[in-house]
NUMIDREN-570308 format. One record per residue: residue in one letter; residue number from 1; x, y, z of N, C-alpha, C in turn. Coordinates in steps of 0.2 Angstrom, whole numbers, plus 5000, padded with zeros to 4 digits. Example, Ala and Ser with C-alpha at 12.3 -4.5 7.8 and 13.67 -1.06 7.14 Angstrom:
NUMIDREN-570308
  residuo  num  n.east  n.north  n.up  ca.east  ca.north  ca.up  c.east  c.north  c.up
        A    1    5066     4972  5039     5062      4978   5039    5066     4984  5039
        S    2    5064     4989  5035     5068      4995   5036    5064     5000  5039
***
This chain:
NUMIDREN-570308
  residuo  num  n.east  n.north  n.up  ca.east  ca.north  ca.up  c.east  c.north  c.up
        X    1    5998     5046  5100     5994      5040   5101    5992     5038  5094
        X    2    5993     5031  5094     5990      5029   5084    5983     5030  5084
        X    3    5982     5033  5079     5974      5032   5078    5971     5024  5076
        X    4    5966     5024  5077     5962      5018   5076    5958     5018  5074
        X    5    5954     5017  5068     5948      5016   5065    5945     5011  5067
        X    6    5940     5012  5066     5931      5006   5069    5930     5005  5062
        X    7    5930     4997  5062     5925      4994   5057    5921     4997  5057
        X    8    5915     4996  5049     5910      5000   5049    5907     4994  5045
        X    9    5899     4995  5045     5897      4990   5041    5894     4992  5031
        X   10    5900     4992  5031     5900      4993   5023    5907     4993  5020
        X   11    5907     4993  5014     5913      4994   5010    5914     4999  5005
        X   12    5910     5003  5005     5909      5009   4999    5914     5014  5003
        X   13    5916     5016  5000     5923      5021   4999    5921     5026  4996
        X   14    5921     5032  4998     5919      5040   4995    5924     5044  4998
        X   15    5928     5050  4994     5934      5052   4994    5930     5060  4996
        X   16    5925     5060  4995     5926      5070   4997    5919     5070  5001
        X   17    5917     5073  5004     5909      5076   5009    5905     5074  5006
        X   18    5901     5072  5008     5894      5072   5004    5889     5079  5001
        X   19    5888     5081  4997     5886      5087   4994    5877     5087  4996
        X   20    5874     5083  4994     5867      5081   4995    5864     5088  4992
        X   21    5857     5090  4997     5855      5095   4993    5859     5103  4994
        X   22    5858     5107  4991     5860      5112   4995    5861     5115  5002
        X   23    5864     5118  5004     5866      5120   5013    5860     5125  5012
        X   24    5859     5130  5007     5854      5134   5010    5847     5131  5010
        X   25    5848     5126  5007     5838      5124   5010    5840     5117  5015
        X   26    5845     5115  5018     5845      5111   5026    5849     5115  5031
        X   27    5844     5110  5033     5847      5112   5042    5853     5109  5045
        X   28    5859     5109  5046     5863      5104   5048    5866     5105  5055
        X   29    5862     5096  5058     5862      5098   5063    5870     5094  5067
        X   30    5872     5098  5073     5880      5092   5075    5877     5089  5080
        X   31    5882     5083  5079     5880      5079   5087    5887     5076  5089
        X   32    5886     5079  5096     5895      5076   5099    5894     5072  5104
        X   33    5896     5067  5109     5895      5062   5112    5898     5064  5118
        X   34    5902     5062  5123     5901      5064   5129    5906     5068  5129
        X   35    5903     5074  5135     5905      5080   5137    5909     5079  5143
        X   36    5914     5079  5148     5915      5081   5155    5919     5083  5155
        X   37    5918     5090  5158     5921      5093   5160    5924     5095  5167
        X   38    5924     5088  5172     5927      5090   5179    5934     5086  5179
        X   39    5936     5084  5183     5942      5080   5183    5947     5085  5179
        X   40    5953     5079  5174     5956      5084   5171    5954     5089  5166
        X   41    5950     5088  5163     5947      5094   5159    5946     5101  5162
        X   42    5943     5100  5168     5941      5104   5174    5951     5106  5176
        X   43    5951     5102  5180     5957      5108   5178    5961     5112  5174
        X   44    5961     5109  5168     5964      5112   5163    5961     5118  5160
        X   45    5953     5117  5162     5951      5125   5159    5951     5129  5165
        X   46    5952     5129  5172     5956      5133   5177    5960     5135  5176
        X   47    5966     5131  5174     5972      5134   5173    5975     5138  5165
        X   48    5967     5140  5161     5966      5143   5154    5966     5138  5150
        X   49    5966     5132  5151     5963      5129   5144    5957     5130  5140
        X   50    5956     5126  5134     5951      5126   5131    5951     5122  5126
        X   51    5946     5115  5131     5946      5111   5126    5941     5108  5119
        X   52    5941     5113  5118     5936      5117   5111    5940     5117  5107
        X   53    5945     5121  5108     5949      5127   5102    5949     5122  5097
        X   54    5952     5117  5098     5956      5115   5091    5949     5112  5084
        X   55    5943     5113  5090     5934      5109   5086    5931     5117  5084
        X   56    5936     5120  5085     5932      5128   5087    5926     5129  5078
        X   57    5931     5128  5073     5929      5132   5064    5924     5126  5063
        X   58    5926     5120  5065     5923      5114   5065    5915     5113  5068
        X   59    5915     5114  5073     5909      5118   5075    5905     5121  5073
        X   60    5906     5127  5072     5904      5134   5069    5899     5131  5061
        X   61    5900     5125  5058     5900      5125   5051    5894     5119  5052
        X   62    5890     5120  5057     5883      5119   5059    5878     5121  5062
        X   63    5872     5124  5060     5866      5128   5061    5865     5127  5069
        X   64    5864     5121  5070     5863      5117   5080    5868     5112  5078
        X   65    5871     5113  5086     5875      5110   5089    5872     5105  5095
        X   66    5875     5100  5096     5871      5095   5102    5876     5092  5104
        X   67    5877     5093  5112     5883      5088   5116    5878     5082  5119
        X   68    5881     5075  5121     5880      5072   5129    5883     5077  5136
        X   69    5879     5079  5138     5884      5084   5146    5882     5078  5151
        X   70    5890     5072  5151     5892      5070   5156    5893     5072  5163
        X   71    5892     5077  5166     5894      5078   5173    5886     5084  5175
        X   72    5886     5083  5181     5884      5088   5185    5887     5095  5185
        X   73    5885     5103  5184     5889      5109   5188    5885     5113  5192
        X   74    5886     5111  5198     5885      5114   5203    5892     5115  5207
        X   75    5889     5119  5212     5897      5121   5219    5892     5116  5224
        X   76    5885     5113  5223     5885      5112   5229    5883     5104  5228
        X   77    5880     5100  5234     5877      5094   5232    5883     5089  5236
        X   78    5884     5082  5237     5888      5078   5241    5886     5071  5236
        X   79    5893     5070  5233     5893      5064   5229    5891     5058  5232
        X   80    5886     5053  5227     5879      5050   5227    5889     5045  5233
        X   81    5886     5041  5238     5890      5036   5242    5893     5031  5240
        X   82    5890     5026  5235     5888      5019   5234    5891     5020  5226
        X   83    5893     5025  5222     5895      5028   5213    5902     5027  5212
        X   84    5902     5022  5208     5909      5023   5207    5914     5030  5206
        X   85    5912     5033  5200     5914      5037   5198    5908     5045  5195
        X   86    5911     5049  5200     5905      5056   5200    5909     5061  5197
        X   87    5906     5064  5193     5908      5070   5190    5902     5075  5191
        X   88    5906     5081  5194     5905      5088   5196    5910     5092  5193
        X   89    5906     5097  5189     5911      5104   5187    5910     5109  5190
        X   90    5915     5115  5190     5912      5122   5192    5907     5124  5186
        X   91    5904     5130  5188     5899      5132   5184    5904     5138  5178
        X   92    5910     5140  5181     5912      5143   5177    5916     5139  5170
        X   93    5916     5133  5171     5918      5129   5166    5914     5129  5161
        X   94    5908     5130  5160     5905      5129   5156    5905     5135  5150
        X   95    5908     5139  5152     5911      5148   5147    5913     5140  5141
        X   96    5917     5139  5141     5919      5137   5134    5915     5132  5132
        X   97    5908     5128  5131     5903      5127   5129    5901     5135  5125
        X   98    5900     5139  5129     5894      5145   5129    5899     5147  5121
        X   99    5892     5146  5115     5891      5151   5108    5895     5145  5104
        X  100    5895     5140  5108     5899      5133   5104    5895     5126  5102
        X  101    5891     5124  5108     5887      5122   5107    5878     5127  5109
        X  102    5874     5122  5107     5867      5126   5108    5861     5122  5112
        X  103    5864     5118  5112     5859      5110   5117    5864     5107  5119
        X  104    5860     5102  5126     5864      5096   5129    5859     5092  5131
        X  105    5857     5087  5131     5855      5082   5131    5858     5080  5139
        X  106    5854     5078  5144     5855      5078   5151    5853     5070  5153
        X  107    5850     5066  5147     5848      5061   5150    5855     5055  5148
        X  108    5857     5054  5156     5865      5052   5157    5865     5049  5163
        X  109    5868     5044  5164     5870      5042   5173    5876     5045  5176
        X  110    5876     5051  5173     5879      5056   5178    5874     5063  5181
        X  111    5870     5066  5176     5867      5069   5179    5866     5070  5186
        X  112    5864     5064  5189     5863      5063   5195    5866     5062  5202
        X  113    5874     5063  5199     5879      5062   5203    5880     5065  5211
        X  114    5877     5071  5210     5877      5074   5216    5870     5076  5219
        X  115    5865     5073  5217     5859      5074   5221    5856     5078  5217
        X  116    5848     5078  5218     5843      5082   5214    5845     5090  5214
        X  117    5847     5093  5220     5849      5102   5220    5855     5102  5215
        X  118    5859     5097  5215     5864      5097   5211    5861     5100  5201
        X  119    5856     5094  5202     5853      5091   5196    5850     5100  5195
        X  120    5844     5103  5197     5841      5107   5198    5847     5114  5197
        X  121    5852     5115  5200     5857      5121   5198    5861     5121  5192
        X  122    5862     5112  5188     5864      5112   5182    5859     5114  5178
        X  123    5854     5114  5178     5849      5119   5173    5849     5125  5173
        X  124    5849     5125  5179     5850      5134   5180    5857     5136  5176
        X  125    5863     5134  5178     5868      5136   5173    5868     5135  5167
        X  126    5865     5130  5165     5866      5130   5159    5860     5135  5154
        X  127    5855     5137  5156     5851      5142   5154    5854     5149  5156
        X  128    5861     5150  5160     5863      5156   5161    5867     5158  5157
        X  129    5871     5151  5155     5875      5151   5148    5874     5152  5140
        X  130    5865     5152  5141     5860      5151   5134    5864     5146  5130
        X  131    5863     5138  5135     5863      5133   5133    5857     5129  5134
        X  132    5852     5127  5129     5846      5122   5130    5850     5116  5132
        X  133    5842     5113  5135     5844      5105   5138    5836     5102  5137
        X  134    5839     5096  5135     5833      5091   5134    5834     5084  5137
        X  135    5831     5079  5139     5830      5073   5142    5831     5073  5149
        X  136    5830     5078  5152     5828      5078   5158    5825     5087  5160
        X  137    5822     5085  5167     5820      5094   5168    5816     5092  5175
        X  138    5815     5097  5177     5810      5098   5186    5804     5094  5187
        X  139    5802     5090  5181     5794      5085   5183    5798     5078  5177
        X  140    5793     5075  5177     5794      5070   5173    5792     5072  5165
        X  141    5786     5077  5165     5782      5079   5159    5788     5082  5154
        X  142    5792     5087  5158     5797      5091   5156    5803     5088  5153
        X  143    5806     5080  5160     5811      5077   5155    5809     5074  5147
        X  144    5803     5074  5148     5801      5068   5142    5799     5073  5134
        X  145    5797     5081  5137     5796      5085   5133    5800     5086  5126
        X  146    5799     5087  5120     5804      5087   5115    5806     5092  5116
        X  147    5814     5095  5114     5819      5100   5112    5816     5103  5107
        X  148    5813     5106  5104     5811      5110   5098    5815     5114  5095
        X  149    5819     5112  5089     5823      5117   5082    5818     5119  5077
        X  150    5817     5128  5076     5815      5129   5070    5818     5132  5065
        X  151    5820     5131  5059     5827      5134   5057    5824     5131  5050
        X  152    5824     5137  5045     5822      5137   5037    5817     5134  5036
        X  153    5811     5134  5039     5803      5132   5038    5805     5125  5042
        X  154    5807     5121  5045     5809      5116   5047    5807     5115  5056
        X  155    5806     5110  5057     5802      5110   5064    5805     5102  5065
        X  156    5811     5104  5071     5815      5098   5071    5813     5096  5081
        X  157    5811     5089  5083     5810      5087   5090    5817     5082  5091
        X  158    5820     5086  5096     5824      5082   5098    5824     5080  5105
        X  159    5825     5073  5107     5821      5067   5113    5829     5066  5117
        X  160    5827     5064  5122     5834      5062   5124    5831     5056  5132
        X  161    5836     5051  5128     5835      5046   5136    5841     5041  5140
        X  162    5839     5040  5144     5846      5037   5147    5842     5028  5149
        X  163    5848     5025  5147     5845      5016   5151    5850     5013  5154
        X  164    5856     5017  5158     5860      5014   5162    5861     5017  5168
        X  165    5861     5012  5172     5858      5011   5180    5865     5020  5182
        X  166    5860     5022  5189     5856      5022   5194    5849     5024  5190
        X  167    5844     5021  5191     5835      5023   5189    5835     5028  5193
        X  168    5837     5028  5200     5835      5035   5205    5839     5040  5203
        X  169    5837     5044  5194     5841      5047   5192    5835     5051  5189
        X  170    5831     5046  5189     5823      5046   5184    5819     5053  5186
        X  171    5815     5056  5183     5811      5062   5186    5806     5056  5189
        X  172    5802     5063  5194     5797      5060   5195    5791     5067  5194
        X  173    5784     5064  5195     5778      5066   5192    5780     5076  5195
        X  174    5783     5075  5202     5784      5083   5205    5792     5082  5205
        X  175    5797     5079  5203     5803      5078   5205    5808     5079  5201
        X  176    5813     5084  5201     5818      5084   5192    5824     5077  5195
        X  177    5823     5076  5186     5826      5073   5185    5827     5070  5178
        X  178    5830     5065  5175     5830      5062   5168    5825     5059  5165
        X  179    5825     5058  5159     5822      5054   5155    5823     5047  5154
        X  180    5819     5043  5158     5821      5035   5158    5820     5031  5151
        X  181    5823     5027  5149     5821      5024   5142    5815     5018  5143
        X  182    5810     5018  5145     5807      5014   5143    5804     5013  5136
        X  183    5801     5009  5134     5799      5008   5126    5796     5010  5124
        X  184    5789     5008  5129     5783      5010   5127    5781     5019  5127
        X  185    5785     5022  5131     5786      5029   5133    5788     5031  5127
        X  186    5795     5028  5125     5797      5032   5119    5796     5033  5113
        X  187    5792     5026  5112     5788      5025   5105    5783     5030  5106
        X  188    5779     5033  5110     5773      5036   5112    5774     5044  5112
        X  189    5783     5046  5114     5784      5053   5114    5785     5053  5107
        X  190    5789     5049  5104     5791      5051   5095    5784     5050  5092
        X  191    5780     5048  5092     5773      5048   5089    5769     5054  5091
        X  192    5769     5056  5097     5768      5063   5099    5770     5067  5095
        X  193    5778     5070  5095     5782      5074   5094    5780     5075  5085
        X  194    5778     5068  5082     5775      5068   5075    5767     5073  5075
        X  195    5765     5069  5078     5757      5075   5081    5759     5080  5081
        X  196    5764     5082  5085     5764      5089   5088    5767     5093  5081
        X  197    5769     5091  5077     5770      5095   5069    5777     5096  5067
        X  198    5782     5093  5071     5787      5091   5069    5788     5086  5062
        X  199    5793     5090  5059     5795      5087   5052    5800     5082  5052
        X  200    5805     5081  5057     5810      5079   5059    5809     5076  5067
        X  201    5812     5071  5067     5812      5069   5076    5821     5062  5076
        X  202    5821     5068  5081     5828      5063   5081    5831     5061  5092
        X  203    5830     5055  5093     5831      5052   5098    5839     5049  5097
        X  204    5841     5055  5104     5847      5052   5106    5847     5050  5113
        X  205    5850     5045  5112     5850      5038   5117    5854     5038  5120
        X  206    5857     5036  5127     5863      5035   5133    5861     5027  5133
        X  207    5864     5023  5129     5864      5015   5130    5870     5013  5129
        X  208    5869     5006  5131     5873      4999   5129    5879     4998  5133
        X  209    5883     4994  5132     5890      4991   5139    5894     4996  5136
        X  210    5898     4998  5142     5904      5002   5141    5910     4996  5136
        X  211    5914     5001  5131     5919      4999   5131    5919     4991  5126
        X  212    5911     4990  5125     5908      4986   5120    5909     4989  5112
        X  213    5911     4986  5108     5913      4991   5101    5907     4989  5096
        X  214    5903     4984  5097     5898      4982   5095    5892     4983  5097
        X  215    5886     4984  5095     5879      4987   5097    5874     4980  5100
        X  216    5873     4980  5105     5870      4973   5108    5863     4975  5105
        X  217    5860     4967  5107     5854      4966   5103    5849     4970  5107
        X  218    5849     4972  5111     5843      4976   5115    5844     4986  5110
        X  219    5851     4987  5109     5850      4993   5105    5848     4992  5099
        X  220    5849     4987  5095     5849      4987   5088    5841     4986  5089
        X  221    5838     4983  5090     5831      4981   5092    5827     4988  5093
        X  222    5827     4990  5099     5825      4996   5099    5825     5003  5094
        X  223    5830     5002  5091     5835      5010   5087    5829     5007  5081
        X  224    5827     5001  5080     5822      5000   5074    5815     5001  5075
        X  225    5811     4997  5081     5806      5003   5083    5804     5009  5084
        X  226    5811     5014  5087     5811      5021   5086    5810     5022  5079
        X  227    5812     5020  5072     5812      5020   5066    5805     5019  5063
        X  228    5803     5011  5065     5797      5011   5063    5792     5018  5068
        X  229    5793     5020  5072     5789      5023   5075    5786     5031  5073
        X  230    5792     5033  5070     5793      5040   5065    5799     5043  5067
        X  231    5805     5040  5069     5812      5044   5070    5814     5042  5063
        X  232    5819     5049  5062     5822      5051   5056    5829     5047  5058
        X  233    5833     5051  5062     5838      5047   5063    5840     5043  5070
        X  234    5844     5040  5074     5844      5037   5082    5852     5040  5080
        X  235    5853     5042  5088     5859      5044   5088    5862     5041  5096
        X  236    5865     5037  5095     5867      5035   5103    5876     5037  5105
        X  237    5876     5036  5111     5880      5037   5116    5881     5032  5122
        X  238    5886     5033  5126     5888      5029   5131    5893     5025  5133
        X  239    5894     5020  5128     5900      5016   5128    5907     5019  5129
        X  240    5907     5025  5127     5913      5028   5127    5918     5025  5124
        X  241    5917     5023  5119     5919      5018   5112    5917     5020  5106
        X  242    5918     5022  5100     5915      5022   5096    5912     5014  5094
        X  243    5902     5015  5089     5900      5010   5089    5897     5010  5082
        X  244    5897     5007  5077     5897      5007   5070    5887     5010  5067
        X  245    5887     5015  5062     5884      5016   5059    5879     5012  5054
        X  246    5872     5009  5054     5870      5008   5048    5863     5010  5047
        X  247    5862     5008  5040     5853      5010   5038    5849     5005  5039
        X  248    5844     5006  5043     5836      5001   5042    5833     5007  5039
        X  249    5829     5003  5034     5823      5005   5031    5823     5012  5027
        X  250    5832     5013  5024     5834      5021   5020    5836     5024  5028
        X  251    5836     5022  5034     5835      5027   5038    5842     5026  5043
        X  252    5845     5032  5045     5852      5031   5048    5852     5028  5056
        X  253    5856     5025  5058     5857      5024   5065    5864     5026  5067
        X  254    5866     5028  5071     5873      5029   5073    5874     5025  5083
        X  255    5876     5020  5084     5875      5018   5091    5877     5022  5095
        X  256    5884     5022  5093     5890      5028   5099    5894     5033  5097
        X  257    5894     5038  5099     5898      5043   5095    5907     5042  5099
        X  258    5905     5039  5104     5911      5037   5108    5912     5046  5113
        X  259    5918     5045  5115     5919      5054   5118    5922     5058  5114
        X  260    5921     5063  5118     5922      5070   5113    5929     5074  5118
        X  261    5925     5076  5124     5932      5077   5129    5929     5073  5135
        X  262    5933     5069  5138     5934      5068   5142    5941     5063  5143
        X  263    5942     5062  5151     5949      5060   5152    5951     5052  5156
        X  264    5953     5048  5158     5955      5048   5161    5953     5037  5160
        X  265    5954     5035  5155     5952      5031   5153    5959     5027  5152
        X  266    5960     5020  5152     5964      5012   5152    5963     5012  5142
        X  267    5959     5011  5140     5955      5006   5133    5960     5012  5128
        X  268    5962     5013  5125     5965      5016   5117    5959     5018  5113
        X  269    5953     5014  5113     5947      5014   5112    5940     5021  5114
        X  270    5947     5023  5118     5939      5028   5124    5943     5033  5123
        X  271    5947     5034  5119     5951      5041   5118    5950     5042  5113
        X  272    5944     5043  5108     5942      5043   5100    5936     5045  5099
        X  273    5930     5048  5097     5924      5049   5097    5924     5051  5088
        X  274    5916     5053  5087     5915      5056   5079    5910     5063  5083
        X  275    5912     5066  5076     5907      5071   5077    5903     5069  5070
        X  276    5894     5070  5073     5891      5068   5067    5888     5073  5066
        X  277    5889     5075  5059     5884      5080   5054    5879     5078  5050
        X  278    5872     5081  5052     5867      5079   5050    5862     5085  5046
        X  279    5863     5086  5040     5857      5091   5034    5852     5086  5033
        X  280    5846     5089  5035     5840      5088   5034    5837     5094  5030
        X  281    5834     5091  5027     5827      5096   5023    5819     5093  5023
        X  282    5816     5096  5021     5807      5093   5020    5808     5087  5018
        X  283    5811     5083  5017     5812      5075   5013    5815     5070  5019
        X  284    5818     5075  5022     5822      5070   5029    5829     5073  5029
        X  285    5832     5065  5030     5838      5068   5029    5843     5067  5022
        X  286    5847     5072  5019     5848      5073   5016    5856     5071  5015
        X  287    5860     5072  5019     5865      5069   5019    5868     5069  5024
        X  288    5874     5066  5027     5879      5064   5032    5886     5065  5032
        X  289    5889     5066  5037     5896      5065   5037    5898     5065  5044
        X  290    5905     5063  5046     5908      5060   5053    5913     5064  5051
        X  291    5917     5066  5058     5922      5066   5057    5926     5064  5066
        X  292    5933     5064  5065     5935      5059   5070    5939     5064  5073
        X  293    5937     5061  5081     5941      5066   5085    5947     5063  5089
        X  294    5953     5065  5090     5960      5061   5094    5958     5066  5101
        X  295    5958     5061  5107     5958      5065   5113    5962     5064  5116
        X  296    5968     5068  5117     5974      5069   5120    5974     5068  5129
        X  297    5980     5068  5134     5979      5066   5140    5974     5071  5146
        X  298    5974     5079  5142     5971      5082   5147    5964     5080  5146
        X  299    5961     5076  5140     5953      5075   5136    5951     5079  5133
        X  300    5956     5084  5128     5955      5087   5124    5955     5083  5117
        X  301    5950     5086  5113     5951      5084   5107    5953     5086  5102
        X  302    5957     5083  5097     5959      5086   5091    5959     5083  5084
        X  303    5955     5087  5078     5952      5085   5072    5959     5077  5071
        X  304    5958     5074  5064     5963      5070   5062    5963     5071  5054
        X  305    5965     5074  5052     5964      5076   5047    5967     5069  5042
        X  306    5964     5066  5035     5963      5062   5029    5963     5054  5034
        X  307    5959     5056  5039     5953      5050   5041    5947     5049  5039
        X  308    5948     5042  5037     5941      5040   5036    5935     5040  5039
        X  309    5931     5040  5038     5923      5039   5044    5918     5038  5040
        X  310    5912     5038  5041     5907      5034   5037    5902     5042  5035
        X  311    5900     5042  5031     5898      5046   5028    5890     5045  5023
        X  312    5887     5047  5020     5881      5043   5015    5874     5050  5015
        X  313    5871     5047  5009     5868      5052   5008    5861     5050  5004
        X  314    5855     5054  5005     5848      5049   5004    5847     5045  4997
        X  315    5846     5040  5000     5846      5038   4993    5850     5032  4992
        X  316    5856     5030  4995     5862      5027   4997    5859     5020  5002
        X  317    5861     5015  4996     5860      5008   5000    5864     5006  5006
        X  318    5871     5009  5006     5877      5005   5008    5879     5014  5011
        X  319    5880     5012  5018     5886      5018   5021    5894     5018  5020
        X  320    5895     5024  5016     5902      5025   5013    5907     5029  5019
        X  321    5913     5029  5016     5917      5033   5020    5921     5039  5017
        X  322    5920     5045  5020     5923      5052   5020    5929     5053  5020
        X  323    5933     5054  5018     5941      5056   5022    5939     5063  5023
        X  324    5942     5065  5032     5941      5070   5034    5946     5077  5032
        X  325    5945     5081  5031     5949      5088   5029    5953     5089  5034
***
């Protein structure tokens, strides 16, 4: 499949990584966009696949790791009636996650695919796997709770929300479930998560139209609130497209990372994701870099080596681009 590059909104051109400060005094964190593991991916790692391997060294060359987990895993639960498309995985699918990534982010319009016990046994595996999860949990207090990173004197909150329909996906006050995006909420958790002594606070987002390459005015809008409000960076997800990177106010936004593994998509477009790396230190964030991932038919993905992506580093008016190694 030809690779396909995403407009980016800049024209600066950077030929090697961004170096920024030291790796021993930042933290660098990964961020990968959707995870799903049922359908064909799900069978591919029954029959021994591993659609990791080829992200395997690539992974590894980040302190925390953070996915979107697109599907439900449970053995039990009865797909929602009325849904288009439900994703359930076995529990044993999730071995190839374990010691790869270290978080997943649960606030998705799938989580909820197969009902609340569904919803309720995916935490449970994913705690058996010593995988954390954030933007959803057993109450509402729990989905909306920050994921707390400490690593090098650093005290990083990270928020997770979903804004595409079913709402009956939502926790309630005794009820698990996800974290809804309302504004007023999330202005209120990142200003907490500031109180609460976090030096960093990063909000990743489940928004926008599928298959849209462009960020609608309800994202861009709010990705600048979260900013004015004290997020360092906005990280979004959902489109299953990738969606173009820029700074407000020095500060980074990334709309979509597009997918990572999943399968079973029409658009040329939904077969591509970025993985986004992020060094922060006591100043914020320090530098950046993408790199591009090719997702093959079973929806594995595999690096592209001297590809472009958008890259940039504190201090930096204009986001540049990387060629990937």
């Amino acid at each position: 499949m030809k690779t396909r590059l995403i407009p980016l909104l800049t024209a600066a051109l950077i030929l090697a990584l961004p170096t920024g400060s030291s790796r021993a005094d930042t933290v660098r964190l990964l961020f990968a966009g959707d995870v799903m593991l049922a359908d064909g991916p799900g069978r591919a790692i029954a029959a021994g696949g591993d659609p990791l391997a080829a992200f395997a060294s690539r992974l590894a060359e980040a302190d925390y790791r953070v996915a979107n987990l697109e599907f439900t895993v449970s053995a039990g639960g009865s797909a929602l009636p009325n849904k288009r498309y439900t994703f359930r995985a076995d529990p044993a699918a999730l071995a190839v996650m374990k010691g790869r990534f270290d978080a997943v982010s649960v606030a998705n319009n799938h989580s909820g695919d197969f009902g609340k016990g569904a919803f309720t046994d995916t935490l449970t595996h994913l705690g058996a796997a010593g995988i954390r999860h954030f933007g959803g949990g057993p109450n509402l207090a729990a989905a909306h709770a920050p994921l707390w990173i400490e690593k090098k004197g650093l005290r990083i909150a990270l928020l997770g929300y979903n804004e595409f329909k079913p709402r009956s996906f939502e926790a309630g006050a005794d009820l698990p479930g996800i974290a809804w995006s309302e504004d007023a909420q999330v202005i209120a958790d990142i200003r907490a998560a500031r109180r609460a002594g976090a030096d960093i606070v990063v909000p990743f987002m489940h928004w926008g139209w599928e298959y849209e390459e462009a960020p609608t005015l309800r994202q861009r809008e709010l990705a600048r609130r979260m900013i004015d409000a004290g997020a360092d960076v906005v990280v979004g997800g959902h489109p299953h497209v990738i969606q173009p990177a820029e700074l407000y106010r020095g500060r980074l936004i990334v709309y979509s990372l597009g997918n990572f593994v999943f399968d079973g998509f029409d658009a040329p477009e939904a077969w591509q994701g970025w993985l986004l790396y992020l060094d922060f230190d006591r100043r914020g964030l320090a530098a950046w870099h993408t790199r591009l991932a090719q997702i093959d038919a079973d929806g594995f993905p595999s690096p592209v080596p001297g590809a472009l992506t958008p890259c940039g580093r504190r201090g930096d008016r204009t986001i540049g681009e990387c060629r990937n190694p």
